[in-house]
Backbone as ProteinMPNN parsed JSONL, in Angstrom:
{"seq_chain_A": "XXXXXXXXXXXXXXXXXXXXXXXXXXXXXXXXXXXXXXXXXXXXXXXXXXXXXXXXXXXXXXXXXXXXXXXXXXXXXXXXXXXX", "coords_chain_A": {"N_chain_A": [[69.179, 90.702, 166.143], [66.679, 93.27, 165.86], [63.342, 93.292, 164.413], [62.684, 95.365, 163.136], [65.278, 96.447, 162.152], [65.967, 94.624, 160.841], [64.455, 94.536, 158.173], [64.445, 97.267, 157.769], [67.628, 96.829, 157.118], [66.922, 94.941, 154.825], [65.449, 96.482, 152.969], [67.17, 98.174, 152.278], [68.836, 96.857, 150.913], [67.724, 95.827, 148.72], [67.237, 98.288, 147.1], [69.483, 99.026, 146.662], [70.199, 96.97, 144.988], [68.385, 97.042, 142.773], [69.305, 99.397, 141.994], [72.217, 98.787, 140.823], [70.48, 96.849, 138.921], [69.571, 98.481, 137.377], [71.616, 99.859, 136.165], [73.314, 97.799, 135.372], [71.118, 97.284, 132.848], [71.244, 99.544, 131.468], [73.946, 99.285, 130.246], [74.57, 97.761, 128.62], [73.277, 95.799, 125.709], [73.564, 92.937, 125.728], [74.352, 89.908, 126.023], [75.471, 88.569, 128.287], [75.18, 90.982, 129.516], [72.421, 90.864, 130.233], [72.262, 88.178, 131.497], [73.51, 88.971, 133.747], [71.733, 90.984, 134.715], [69.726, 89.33, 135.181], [70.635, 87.796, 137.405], [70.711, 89.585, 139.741], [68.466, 90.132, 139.418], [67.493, 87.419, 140.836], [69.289, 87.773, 143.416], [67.686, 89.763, 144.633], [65.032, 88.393, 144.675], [65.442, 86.469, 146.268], [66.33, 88.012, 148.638], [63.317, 89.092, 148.925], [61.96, 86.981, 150.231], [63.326, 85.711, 151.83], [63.946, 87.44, 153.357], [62.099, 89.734, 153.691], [59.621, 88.341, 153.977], [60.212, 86.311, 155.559], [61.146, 83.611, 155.936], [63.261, 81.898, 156.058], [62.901, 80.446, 158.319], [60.994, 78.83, 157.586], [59.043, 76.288, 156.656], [60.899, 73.399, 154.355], [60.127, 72.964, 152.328], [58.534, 74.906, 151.351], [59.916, 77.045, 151.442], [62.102, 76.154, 149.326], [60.151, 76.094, 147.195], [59.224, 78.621, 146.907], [62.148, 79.611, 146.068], [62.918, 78.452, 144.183], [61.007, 79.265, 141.743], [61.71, 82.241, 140.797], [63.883, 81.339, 139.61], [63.626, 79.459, 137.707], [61.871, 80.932, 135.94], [63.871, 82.633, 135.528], [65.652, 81.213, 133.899], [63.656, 80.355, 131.733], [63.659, 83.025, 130.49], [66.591, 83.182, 129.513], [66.778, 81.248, 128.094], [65.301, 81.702, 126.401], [66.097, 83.787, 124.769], [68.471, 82.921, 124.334], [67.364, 81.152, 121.892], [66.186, 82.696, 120.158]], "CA_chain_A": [[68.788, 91.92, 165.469], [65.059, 93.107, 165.782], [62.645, 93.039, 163.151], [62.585, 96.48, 161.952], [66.24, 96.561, 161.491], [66.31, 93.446, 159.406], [63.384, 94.919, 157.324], [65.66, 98.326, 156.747], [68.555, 96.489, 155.558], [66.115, 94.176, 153.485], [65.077, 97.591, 152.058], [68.494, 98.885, 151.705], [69.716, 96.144, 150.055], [66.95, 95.844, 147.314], [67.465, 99.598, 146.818], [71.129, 98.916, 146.088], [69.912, 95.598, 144.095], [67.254, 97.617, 142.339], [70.511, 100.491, 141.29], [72.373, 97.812, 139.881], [70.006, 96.544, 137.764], [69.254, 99.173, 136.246], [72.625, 100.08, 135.866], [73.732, 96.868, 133.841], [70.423, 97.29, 131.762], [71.925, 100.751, 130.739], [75.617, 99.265, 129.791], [74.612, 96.98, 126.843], [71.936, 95.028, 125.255], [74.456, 91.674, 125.149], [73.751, 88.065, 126.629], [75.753, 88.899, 129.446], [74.475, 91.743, 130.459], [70.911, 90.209, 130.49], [72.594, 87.404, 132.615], [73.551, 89.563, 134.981], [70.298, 91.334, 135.312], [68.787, 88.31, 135.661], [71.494, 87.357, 138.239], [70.347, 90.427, 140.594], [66.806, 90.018, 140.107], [67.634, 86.338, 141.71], [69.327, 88.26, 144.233], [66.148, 90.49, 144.921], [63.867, 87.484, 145.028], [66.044, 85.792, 147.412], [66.134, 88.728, 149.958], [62.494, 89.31, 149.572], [61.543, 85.624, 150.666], [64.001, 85.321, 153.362], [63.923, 89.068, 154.617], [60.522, 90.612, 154.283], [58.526, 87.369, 154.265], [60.524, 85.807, 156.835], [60.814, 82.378, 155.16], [63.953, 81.945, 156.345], [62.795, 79.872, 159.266], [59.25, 77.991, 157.199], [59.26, 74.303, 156.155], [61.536, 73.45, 153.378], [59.109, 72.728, 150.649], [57.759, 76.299, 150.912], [61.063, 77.873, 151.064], [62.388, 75.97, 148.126], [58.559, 76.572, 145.9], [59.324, 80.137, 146.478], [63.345, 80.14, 145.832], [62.972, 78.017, 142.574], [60.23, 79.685, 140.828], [62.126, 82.78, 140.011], [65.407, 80.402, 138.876], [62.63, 78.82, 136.649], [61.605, 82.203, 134.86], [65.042, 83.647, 134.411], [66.402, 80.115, 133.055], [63.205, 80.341, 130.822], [64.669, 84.01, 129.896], [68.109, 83.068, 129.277], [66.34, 80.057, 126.738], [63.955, 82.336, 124.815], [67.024, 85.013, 124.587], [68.913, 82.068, 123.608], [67.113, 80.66, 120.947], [65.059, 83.719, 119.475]], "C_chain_A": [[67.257, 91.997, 165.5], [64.772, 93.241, 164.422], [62.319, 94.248, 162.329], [64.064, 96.754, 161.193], [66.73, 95.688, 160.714], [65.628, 93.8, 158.138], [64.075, 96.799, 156.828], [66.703, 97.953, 156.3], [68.066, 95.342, 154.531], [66.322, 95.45, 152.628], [65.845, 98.124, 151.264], [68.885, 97.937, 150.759], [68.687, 96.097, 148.892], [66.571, 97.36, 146.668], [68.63, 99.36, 146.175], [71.317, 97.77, 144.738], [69.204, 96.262, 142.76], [68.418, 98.335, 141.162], [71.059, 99.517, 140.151], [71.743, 97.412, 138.998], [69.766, 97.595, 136.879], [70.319, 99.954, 135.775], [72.864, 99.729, 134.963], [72.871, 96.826, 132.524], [70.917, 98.797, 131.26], [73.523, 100.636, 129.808], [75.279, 98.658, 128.57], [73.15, 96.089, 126.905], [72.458, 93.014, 124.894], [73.98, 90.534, 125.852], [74.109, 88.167, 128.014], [75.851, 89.58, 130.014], [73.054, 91.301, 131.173], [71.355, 89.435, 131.741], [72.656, 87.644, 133.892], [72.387, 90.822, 135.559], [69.502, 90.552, 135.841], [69.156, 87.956, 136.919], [70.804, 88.241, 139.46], [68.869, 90.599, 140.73], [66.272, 88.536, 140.462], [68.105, 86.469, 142.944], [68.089, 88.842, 145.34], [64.904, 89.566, 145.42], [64.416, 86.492, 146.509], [65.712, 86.667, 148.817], [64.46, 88.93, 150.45], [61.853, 87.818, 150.06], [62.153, 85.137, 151.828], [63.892, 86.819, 154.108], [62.472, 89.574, 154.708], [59.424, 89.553, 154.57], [58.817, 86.362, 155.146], [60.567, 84.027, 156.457], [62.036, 81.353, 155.719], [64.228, 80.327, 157.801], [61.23, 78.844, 158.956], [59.546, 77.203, 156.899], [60.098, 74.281, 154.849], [61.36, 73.53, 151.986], [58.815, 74.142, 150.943], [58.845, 77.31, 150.64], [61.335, 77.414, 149.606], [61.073, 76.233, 147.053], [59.41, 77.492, 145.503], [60.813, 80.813, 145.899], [63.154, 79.384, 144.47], [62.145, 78.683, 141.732], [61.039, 80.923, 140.199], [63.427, 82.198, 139.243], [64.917, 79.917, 137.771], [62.294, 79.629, 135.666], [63.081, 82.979, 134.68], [65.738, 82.291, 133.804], [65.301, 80.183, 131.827], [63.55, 81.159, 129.807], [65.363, 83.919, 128.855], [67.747, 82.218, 127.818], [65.67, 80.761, 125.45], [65.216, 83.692, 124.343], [67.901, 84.252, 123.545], [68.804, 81.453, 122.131], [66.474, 81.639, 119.69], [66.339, 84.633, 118.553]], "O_chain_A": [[66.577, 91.008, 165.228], [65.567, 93.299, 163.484], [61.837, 94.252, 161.196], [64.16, 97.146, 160.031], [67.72, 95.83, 159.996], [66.122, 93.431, 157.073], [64.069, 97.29, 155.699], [67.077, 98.416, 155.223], [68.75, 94.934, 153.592], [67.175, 95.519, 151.744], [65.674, 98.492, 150.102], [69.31, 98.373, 149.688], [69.236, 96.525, 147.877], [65.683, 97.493, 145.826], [68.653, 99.556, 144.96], [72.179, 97.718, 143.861], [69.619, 95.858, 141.674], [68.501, 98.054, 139.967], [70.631, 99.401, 139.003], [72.336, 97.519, 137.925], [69.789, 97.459, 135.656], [70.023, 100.797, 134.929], [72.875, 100.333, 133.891], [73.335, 96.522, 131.425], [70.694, 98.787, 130.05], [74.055, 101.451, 129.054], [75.736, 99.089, 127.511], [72.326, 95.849, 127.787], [71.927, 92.179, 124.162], [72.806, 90.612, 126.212], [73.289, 87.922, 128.899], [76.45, 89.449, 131.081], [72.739, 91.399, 132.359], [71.005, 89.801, 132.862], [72.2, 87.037, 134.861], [72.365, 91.358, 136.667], [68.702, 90.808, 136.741], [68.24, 87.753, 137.717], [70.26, 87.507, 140.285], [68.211, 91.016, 141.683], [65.071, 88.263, 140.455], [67.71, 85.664, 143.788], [67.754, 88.441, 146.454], [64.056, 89.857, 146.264], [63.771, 86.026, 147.449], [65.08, 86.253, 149.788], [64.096, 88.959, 151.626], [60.669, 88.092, 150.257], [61.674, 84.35, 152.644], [63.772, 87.053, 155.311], [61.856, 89.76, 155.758], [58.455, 89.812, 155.283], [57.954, 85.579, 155.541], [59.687, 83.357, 156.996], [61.814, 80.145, 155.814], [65.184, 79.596, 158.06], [60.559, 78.296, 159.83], [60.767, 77.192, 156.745], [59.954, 75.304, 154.18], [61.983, 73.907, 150.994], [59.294, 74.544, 149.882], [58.755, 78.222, 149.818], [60.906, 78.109, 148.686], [61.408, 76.663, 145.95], [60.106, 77.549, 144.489], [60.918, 81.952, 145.442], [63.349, 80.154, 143.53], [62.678, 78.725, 140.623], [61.151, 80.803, 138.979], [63.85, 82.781, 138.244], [65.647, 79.879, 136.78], [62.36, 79.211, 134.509], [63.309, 83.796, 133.787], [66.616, 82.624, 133.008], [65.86, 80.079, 130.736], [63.758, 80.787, 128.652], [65.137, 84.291, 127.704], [68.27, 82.446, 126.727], [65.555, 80.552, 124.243], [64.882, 84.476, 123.455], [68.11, 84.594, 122.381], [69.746, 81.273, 121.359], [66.346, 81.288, 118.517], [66.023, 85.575, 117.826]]}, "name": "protein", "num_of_chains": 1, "seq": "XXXXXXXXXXXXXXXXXXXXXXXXXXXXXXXXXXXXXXXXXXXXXXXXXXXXXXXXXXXXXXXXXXXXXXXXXXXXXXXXXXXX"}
């Protein structure tokens, strides 16, 4: 597949990722709605690190930095939602 048509269904899909979220943040204000916002904006971070930044194919330590850090802020989330 060339590189613009990986970079329109990147687009598409964090358009469709994007809907969703703001979907489930419209259904309720509950734990597991949050979850699953959080869930899709782990989605979102995923595609843009392997699709628009091409990461997909970079050393392992730089892939994993960039795939754990948002897992790190929505587990912090989930804790301060948790406890607060």
């Amino acid at each position: 597949m060339s590189t613009s048509n990986t970079l329109i269904l990147c687009w598409l899909g964090l358009a469709a990722l994007s809907v969703t979220s703001v979907q489930l943040g419209n259904a309720g204000a509950t734990l597991l709605m949050t979850g699953s916002v959080l869930l899709v904006a782990l989605g979102k971070a995923w595609l843009i690190a392997d699709g628009f930044m091409e990461l997909r194919h970079a050393p392992r330590m730089w892939r994993w930095l960039l795939l754990s850090w948002p897992v790190v802020l929505a587990a912090g989330v989930l804790l301060a939602l948790l406890f607060s």
